[in-house]
C-alpha positions in Angstrom: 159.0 141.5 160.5 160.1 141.5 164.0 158.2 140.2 166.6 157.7 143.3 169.5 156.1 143.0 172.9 155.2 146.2 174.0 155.7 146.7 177.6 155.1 150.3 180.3 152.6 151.7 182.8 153.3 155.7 182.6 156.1 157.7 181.8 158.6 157.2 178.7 162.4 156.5 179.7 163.3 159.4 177.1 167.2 160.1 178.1 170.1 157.7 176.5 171.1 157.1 180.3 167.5 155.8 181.1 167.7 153.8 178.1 170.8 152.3 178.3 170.2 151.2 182.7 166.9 149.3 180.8 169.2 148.0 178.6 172.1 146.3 180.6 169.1 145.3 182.7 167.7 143.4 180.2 171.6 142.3 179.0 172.1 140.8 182.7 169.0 138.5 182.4 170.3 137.4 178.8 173.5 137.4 178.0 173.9 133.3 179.0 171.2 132.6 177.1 173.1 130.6 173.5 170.7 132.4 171.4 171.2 136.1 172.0 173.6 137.2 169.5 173.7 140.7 170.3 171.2 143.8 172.1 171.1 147.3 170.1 169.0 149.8 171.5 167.2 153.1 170.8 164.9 155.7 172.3 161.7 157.2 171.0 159.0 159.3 172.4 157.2 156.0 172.6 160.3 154.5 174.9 163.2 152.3 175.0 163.2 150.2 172.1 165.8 147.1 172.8 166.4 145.2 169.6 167.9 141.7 170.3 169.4 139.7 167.5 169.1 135.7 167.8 170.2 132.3 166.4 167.3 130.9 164.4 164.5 130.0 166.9 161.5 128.7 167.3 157.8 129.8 168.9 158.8 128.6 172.4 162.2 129.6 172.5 160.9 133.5 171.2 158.1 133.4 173.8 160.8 132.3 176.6 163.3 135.0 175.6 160.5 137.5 175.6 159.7 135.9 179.6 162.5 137.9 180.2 160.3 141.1 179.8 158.6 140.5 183.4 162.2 141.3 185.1 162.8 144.5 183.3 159.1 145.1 184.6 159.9 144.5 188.2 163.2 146.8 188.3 161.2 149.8 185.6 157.7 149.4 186.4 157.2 153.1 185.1 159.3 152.3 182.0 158.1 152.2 178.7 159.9 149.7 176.6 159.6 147.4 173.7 161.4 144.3 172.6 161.8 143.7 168.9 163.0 140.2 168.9 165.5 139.5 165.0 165.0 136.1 164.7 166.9 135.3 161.3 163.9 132.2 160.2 161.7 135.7 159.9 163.9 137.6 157.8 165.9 136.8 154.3 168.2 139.8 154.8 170.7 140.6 157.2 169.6 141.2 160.8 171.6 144.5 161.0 169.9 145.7 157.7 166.7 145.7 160.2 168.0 148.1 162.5 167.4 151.6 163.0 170.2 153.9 161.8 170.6 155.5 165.4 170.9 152.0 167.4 173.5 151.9 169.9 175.1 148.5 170.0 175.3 147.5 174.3 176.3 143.7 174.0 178.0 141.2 171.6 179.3 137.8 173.9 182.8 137.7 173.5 183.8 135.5 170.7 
């Protein structure tokens, strides 16, 4: 199961353009990190939902990546979002098997 912090004070961010500005938000603040693999996203009536695929981590490295929250909640503080952190020690399948259907891949590090 993933682990999700659920983050927002007020209105959803309902449009694809709303989602995807929380999105490369969140990519800016993450993409040096060695663990982020890759950041899919998706929009519900509940909000964003960013799904960030990792390298195997552990407790403090999942609650450090999940510090990042507090930045998307300075630039979005009306935002409703959720992170759903794929950490592969959770999971014996494929991380992209976890993924919603309609998930819009918005970064992969250049190999």
């Amino acid at each position: 199961m993933s682990a999700t912090v659920v983050r927002g004070k007020g209105m959803a961010i309902r449009t694809p353009t709303g989602a995807s500005d929380l999105g490369r938000a969140f990519v800016r603040a993450a993409q040096h990190d060695p663990l982020v693999k890759e950041l899919w996203v998706t929009t519900r009536r509940d909000g964003t939902h960013l799904w960030l695929l990792i390298d195997r981590a552990g407790d403090e490295e999942e609650r450090r990546l999940f510090g990042l929250l507090d930045l998307l909640d300075e630039q979005f503080p009306k935002s409703d979002f959720q992170l759903h952190l794929l950490n592969p020690a959770s999971y014996t399948i494929d991380l992209h098997d976890v993924l919603p259907r309609d998930a819009k891949k918005i970064f992969a590090p250049a190999a």
